[in-house]
C-alpha positions as semicolon CSV with decimal commas, in nm:
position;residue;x (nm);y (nm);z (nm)
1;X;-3,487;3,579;6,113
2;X;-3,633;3,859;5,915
3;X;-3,375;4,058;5,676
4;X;-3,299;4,420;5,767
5;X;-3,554;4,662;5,563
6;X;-3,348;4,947;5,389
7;X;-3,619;5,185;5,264
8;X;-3,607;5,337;4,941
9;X;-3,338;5,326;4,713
10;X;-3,235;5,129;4,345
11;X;-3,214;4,723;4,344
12;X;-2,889;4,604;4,219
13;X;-3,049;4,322;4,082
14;X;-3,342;4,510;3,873
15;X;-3,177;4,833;3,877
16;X;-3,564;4,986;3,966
17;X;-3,592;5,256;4,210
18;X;-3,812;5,117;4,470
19;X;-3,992;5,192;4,825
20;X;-3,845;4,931;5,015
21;X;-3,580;4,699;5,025
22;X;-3,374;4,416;5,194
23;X;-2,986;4,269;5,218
24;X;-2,944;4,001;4,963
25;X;-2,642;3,762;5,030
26;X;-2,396;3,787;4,685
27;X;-2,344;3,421;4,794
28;X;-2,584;3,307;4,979
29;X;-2,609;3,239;5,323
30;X;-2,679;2,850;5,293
31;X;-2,364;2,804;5,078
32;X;-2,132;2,869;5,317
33;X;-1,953;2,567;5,360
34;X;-1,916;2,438;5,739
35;X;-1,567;2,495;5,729
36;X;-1,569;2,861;5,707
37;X;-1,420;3,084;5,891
38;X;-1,688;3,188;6,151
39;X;-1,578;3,572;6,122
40;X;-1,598;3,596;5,771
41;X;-1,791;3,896;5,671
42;X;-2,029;3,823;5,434
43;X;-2,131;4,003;5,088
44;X;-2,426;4,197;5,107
45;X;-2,588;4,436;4,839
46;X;-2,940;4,573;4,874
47;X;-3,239;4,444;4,687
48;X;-3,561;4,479;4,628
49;X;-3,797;4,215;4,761
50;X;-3,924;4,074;4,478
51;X;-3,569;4,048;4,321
52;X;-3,469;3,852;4,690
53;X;-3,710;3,651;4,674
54;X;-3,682;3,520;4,288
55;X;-3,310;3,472;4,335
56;X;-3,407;3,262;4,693
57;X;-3,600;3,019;4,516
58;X;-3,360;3,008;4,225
59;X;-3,056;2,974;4,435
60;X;-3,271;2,698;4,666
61;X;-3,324;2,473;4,352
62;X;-2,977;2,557;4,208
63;X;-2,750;2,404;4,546
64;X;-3,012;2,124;4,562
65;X;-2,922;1,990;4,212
66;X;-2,560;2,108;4,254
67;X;-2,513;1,944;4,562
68;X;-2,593;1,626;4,417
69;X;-2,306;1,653;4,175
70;X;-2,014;1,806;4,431
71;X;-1,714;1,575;4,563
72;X;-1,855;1,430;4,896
73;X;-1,547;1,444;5,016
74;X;-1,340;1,743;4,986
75;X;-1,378;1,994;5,271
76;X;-1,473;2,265;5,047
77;X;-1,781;2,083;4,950
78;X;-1,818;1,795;5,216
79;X;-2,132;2,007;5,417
80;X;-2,282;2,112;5,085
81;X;-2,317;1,708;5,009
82;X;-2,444;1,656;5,344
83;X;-2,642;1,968;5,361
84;X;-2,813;1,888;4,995
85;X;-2,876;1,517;5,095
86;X;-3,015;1,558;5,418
87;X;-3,252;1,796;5,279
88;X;-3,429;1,482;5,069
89;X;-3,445;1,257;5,388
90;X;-3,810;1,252;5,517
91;X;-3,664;1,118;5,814
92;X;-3,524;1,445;5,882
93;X;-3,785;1,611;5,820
94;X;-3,979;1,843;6,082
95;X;-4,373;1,758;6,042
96;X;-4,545;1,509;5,785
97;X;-4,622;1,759;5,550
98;X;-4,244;1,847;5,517
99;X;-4,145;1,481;5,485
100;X;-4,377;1,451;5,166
101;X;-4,250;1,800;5,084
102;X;-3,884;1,656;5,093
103;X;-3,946;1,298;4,938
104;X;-4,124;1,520;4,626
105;X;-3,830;1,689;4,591
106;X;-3,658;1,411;4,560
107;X;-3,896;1,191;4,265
108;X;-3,907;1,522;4,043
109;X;-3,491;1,512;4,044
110;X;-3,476;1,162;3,949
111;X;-3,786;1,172;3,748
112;X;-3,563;1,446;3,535
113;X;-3,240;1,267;3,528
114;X;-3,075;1,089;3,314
115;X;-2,858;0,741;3,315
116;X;-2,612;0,531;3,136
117;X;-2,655;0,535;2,783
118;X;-2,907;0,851;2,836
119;X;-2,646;1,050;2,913
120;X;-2,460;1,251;2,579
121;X;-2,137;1,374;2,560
122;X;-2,171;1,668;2,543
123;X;-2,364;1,962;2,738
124;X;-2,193;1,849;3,044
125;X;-2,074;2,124;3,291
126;X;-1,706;2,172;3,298
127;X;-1,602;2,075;3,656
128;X;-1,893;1,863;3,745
129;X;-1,832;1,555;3,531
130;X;-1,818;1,196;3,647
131;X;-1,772;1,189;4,027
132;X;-1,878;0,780;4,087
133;X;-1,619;0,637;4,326
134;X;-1,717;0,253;4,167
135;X;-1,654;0,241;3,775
136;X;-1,910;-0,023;3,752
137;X;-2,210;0,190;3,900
138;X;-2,423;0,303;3,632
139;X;-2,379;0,737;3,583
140;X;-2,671;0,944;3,631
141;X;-2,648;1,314;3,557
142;X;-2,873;1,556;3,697
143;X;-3,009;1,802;3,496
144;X;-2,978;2,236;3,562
145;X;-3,084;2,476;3,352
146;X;-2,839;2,669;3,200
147;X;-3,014;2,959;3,289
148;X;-2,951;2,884;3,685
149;X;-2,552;2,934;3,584
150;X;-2,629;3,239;3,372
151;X;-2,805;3,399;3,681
152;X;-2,610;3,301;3,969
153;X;-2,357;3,457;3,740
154;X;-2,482;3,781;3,707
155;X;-2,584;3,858;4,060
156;X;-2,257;3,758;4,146
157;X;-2,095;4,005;3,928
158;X;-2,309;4,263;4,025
159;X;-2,284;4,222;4,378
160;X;-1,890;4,267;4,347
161;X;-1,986;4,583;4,176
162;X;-2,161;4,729;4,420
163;X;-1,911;4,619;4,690
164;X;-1,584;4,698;4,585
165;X;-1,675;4,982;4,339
166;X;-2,028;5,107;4,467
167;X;-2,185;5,147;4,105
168;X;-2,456;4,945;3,902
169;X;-2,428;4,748;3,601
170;X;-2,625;4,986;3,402
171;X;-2,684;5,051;3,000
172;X;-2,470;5,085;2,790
173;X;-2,291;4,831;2,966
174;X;-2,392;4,456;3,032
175;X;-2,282;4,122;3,110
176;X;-2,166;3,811;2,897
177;X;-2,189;3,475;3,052
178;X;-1,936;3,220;2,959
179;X;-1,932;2,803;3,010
180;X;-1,592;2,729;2,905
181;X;-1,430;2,396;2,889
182;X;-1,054;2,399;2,970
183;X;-0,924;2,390;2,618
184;X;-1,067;2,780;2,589
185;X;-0,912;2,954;2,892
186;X;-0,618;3,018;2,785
187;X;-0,662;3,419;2,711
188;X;-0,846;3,446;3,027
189;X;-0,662;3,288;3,267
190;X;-0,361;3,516;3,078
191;X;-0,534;3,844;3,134
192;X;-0,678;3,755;3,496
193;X;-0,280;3,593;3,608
194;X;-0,148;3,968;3,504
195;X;-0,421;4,173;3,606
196;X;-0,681;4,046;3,779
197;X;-0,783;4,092;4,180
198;X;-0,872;3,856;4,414
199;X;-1,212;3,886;4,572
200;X;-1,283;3,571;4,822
201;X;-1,466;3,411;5,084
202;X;-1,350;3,063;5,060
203;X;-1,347;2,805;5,096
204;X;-1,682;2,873;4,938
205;X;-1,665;3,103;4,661
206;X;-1,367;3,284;4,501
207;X;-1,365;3,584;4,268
208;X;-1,097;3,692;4,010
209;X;-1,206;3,991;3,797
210;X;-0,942;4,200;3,554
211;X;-1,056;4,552;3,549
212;X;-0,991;4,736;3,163
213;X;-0,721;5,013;3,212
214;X;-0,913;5,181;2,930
215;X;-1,253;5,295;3,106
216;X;-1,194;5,115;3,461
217;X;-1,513;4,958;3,438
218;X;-1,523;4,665;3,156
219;X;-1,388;4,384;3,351
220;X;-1,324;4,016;3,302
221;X;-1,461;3,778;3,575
222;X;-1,369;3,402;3,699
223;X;-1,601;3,299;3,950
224;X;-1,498;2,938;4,131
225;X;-1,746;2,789;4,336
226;X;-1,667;2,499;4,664
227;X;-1,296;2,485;4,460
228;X;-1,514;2,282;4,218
229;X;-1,614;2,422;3,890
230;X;-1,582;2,780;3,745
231;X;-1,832;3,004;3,588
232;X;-1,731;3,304;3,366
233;X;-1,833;3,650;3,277
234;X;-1,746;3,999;3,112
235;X;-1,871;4,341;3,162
236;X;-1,871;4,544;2,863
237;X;-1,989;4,818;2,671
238;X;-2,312;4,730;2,444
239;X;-2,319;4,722;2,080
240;X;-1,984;4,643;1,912
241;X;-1,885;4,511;2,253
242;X;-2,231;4,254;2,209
243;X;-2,121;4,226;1,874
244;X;-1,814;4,074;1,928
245;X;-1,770;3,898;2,289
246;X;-1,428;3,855;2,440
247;X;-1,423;3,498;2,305
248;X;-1,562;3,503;2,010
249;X;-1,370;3,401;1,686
250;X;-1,465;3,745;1,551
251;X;-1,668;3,601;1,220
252;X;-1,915;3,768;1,111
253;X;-2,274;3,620;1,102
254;X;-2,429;3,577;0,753
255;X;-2,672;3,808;0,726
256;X;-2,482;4,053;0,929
257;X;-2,448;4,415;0,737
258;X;-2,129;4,638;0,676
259;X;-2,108;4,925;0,945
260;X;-2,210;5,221;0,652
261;X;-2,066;5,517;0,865
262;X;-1,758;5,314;0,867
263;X;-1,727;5,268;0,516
264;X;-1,767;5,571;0,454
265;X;-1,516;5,678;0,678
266;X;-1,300;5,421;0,541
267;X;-1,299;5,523;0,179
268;X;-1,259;5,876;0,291
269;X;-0,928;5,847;0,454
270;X;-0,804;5,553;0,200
271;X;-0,803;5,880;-0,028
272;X;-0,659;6,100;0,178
273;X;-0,335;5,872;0,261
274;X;-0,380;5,790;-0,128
275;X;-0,269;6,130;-0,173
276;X;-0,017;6,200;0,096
277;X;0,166;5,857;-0,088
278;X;0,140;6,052;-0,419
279;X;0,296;6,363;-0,253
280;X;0,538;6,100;-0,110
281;X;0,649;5,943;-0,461
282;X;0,617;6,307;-0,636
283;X;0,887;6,406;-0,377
284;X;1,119;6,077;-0,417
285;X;1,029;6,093;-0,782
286;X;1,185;6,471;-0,827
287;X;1,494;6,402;-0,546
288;X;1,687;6,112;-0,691
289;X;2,025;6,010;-0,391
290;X;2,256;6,275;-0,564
291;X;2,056;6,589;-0,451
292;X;1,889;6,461;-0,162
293;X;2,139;6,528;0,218
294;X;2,105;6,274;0,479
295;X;1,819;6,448;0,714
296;X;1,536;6,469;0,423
297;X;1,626;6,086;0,357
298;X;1,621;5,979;0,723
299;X;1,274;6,158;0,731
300;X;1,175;6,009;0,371
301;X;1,207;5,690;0,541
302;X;1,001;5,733;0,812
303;X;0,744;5,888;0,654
304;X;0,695;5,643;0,391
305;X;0,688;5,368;0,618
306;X;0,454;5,560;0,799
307;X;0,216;5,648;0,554
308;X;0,216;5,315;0,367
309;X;0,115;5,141;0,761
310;X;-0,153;5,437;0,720
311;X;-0,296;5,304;0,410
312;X;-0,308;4,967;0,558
313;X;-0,524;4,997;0,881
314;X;-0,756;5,223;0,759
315;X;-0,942;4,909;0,662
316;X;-0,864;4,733;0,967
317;X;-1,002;4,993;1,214
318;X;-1,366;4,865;1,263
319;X;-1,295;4,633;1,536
320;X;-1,345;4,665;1,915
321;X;-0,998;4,584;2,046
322;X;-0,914;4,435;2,424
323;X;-0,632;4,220;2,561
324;X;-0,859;3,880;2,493
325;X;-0,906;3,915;2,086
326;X;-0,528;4,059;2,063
327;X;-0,455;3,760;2,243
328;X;-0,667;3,518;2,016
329;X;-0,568;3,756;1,698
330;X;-0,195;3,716;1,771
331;X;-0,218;3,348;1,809
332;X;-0,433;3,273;1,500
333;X;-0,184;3,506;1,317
334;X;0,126;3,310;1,406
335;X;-0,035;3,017;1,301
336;X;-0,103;3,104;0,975
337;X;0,205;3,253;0,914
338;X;0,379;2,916;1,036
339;X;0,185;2,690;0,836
340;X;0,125;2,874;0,513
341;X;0,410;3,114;0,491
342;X;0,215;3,335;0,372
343;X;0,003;3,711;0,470
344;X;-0,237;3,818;0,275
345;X;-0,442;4,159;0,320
346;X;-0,740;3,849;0,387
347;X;-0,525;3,764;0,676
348;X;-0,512;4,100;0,874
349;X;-0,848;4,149;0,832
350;X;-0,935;3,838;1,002
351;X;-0,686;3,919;1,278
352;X;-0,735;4,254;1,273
353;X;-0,767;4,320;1,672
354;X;-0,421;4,277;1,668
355;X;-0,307;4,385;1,311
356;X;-0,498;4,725;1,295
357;X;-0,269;4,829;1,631
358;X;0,061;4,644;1,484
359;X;-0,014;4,898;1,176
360;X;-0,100;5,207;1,411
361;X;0,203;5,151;1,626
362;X;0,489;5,091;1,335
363;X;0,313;5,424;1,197
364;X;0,322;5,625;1,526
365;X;0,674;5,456;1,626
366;X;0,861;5,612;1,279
367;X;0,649;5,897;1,328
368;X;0,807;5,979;1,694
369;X;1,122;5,883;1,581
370;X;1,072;6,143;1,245
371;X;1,015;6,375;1,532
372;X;1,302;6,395;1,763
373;X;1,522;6,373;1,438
374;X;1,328;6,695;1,296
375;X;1,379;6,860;1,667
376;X;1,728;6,752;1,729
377;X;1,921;6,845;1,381
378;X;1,636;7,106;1,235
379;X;1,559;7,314;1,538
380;X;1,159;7,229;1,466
381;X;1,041;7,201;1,795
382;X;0,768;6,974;1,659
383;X;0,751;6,714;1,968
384;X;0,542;6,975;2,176
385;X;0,296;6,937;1,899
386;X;0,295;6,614;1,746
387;X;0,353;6,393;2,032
388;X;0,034;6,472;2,223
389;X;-0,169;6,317;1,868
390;X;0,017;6,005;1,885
391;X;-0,026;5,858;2,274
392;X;-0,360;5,753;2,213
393;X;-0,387;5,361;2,168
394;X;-0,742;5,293;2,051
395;X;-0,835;5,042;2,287
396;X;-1,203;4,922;2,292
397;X;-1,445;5,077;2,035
398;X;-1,403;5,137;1,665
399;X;-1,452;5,549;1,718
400;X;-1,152;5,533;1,945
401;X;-0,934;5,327;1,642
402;X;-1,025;5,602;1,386
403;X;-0,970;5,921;1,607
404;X;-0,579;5,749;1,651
405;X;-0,530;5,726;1,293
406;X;-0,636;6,053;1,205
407;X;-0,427;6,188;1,458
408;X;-0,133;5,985;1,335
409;X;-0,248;6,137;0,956
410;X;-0,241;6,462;1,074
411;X;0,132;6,418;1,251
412;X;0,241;6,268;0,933
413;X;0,140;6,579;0,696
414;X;0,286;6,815;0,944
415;X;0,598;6,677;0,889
416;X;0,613;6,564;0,569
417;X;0,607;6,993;0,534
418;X;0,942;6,988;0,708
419;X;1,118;6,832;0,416
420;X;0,899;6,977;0,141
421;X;0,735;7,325;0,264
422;X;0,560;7,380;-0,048
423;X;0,327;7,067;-0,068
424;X;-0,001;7,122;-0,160
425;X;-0,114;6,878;0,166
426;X;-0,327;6,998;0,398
427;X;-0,267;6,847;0,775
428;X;-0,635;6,782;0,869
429;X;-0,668;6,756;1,261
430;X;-0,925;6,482;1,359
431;X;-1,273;6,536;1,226
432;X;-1,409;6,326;1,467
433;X;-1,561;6,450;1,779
434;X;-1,324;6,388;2,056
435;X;-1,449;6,086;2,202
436;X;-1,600;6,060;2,529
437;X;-1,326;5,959;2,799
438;X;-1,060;6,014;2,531
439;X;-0,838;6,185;2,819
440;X;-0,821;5,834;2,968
441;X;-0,633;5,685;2,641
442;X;-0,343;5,919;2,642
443;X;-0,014;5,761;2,752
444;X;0,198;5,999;2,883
């Protein structure tokens, strides 16, 4: 049956505007188990034809090798078996020339594969191990390009785009593809259990994808196909986000260079809490207990604690935060505190996805509480003013980080005036340029 032409329009696939296109199955058409429901709508995003047709010979080789290595005999995958094997049989074939066709097929796979002691241990798929029902048979393992995951992948997450969201996967933002064994899905199965959504048309394929609060596009994807092995992806913002993906141990690569404009950045504001901390221990320095009343101490407090937290993220703050490296940062931090009982500066640096924000909040947390003491026993009607610089939560790039602690900076110089009017500090609002979508950090 030919596919519906759709006329001009973008590809999801390609992204290229083009004359003419066609409905590409997400998941394609032949997949579908037999045991689907026979109402089940079924994905469709448009495509170019060239696109179509690379992904239909791509997905025709994939479920021929993958059908080889699916459990016979569970229901989600039963047909598949059936469907994959009948398709070698030259006895089921329709002329002679498809019966060669079919028994060609069939030498090039096990031509390609491998047996006993061929077979490594490692590069196997997680999900499709050993499925022989008699020990004593002799394993064979079928080989599929990697690539074939990758790609199914991707179209995949695109299609779900374009379905539930109606927007392409476009620059600056791309995908990630992830093979992970089941030792490393801890912080994803975390993040998709509390936020993810449930996209299915099983028993075939299932969809859970975890859409960041912070732009409402990045998203986290688990893709399980026939209820037999998972695939994995993320959708992120290029550069920093390509830099460091969501399960990476966040080391640096060798020849990898310092970000300059954050160093410079860095050293910049390093001086200027340098000097709010010398305004800090000029004013505890001239105001020993005796002539110092309760409310300038309760503030003292505060803002030292505040300022000092300063001091300390300001090299922490070039890191591309989400909930999977807090996760992993948080973990790896507990760790080392249990087993060496020890922190060193080292330490939040290596961790610093989670440490930069554990700095930012204790900062912004004595700062509001500075506040509502100033209000409530000086009359300063500061919370109008301050509060609005310290809702933002950095999430996501580095530019977002800085722009919330220079807006914490600034809250801490305005009040450090309270309790000493005549400082020679100047509160500095943000230099930065408001960043783009900033609007979307604020927690009101």
């Amino acid at each position: 049956m030919a596919k519906k032409k759709l006329g001009p329009g973008k590809c999801v696939h390609c992204l290229k505007d083009v004359e003419e296109r066609n409905f590409d199955h997400v998941f394609p058409e032949s997949w579908y188990p037999d045991s689907t429901p026979p109402d089940l709508e079924k994905w469709q995003i448009p495509s170019c034809i060239p696109c179509n047709s690379d992904y239909g010979r791509l997905e025709q080789d994939f479920l021929l090798k993958i059908g080889l290595c699916l459990d016979p005999f569970d229901p989600a995958s039963k047909s598949i078996v059936e469907k994959t094997l009948r398709s070698l049989k030259s006895s089921a074939a329709r002329n002679p020339r498809d019966a060669r066709h079919r028994l060609g097929k069939g030498r090039k796979i096990l031509t390609e594969a491998l047996q006993g002691g061929q077979i490594p241990d490692h590069g196997i798929f997680p999900g499709l191990g050993n499925r022989r029902a008699n020990v004593n048979e002799e394993p064979v393992a079928v080989l599929v390009p990697a690539e074939s995951f990758q790609r199914i992948t991707e179209k995949i997450v695109r299609g779900i785009y374009y379905i539930e969201d109606g927007i392409f996967i476009e620059p600056p933002y791309e995908i990630e593809f992830y093979a992970l064994p089941e030792n490393d899905i801890a912080p994803w199965k975390d993040a998709l259990d509390r936020f993810g959504s449930v996209y299915a048309r099983e028993p075939g394929i299932m969809v859970r994808r975890a859409v960041a609060h912070e732009d409402g596009i990045s998203s986290l994807f688990e893709i399980t196909f026939w209820k037999q092995f998972k695939t994995y992806a993320s959708v992120s913002l290029s550069g920093e986000g390509q830099q460091e993906g969501p399960m990476s141990n966040d080391r640096p690569a060798k020849d990898e260079k310092p970000d300059e404009e954050h160093l410079a950045w860095a050293i910049d504001q390093r001086a200027e809490v340098q000097h709010t901390l010398r305004a800090l221990y000029g004013f505890v320095r001239h105001h020993p207990p005796p002539s110092l009343d309760l409310d300038p101490k309760y503030l003292l407090d505060h803002l030292i604690g505040a300022a000092f937290s300063l001091w300390r993220a300001v090299f922490l703050a070039d890191t591309f935060r989400d909930d999977i490296r807090i996760h992993q940062s948080q973990e790896a931090f507990l760790l080392k505190v249990i087993t060496d009982n020890a922190i060193t500066f080292a330490d939040d640096k290596a961790n610093r996805h989670w440490t930069v924000e554990y700095y930012l909040e204790n900062a912004k947390f004595r700062l509001a509480s500075a506040i509502a003491y100033a209000d409530h026993h000086k009359g300063t009607r500061l919370t109008e003013r301050l509060m609005p610089f310290l809702r933002l939560r950095g999430m996501r790039g580095a530019e977002l980080t800085r722009y919330e602690w220079e807006s914490a900076h600034y809250a801490l110089r305005k009040l450090f005036k309270v309790i000493a009017p005549d400082t020679d500090l100047e509160a500095k609002s943000p230099t930065l340029p408001k960043p783009e979508g900033l609007d979307a950090f604020l927690h009101r």
